[in-house]
Structures are given as C-alpha cells and as structure tokens.
N, C-alpha and C positions, 0 to 999 in steps of 0.2 A: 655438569656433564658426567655424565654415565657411563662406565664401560663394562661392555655385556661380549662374553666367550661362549660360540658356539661347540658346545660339549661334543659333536660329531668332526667339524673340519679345525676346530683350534683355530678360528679367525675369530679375532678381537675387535669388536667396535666399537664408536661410541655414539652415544645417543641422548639426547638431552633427554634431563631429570624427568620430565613429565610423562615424557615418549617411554624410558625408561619400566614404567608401571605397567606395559603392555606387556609383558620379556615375565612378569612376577611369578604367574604360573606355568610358565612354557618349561619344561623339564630341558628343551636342547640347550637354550642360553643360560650363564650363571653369568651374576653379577661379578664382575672384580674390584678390588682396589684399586680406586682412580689414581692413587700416588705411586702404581707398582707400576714400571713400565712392559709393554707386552711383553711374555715368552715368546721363542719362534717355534712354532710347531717342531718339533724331531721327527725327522727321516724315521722312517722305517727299514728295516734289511733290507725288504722287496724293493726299497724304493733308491736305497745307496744303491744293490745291484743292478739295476734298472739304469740307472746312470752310468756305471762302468760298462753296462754293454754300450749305451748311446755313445760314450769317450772309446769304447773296441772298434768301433763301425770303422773301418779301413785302414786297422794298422794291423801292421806285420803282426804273424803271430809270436815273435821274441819279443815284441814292444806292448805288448797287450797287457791291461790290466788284470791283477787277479782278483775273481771273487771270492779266496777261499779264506776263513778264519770266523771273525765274531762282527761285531756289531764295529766296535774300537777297531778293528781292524780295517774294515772297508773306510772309518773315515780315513784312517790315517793313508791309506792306499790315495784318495782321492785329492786328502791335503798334498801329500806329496806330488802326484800329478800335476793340480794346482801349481805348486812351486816351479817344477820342471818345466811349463809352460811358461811361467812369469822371468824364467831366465833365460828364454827363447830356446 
C-alpha cells in the first residue's frame, strides 16, 4: 500500500502499489513514507481567523474573541476557548 500527498490540499491517501505508478509523474501527488503516520494539514491565519469570527457570531462584544497577535496566538486564543467550553 502506497501513500501519495496532494502537494495542493495536504490530503493523504493511500493507494495500492500498482495504482500507485499513476501519481509517478503527476507533480500535485508525492509519495510518502508508508511507516510515517499522516501530518494534519496546518491552519492557516486566514483560516484560525476565520474560525474565531464563526465562534464571534453572537456573543457579546466583552466575550468575544480576539484576532490580534501571531499565528501562536490565535491558536492558543482558540485552545483556550476550547477549554472554556469543555468546562461548561
């Protein structure tokens, strides 16, 4: 079994060895190491803010998320969220 990474969307799939030999010259798919388990795609800025507006959509404006700082920031913005949720 084959696993082939689309170089545009970062989806991983697998595809048996023979099938495999289709993907050889396609420049979107590279092949991976079938013993490495998939990476998950990484968010994007656009795409963690993106998400703190969806979690802003009708809360107070004192409760509201911020989108200001770096990369590290929004996640941890949203891990925290996360948390605050999970504690009701």
């Amino acid at each position: 079994m084959a696993r082939l990474k689309n170089q545009t969307t970062g989806i991983v799939i697998n595809v048996a060895d023979e099938k495999a030999a289709r993907y050889e010259n396609d420049p979107t798919w590279e092949l991976e190491d079938a013993g490495a388990p998939a990476k998950p795609k990484e968010p994007t800025v656009d795409e963690l803010k993106a998400e703190i507006d969806r979690r802003n959509e009708g809360r107070e404006e004192d409760a509201k998320l911020s989108k200001d700082g770096k990369k590290a920031d929004l996640v941890a913005t949203l891990a925290a969220d996360d948390a605050a949720q999970a504690q009701g």
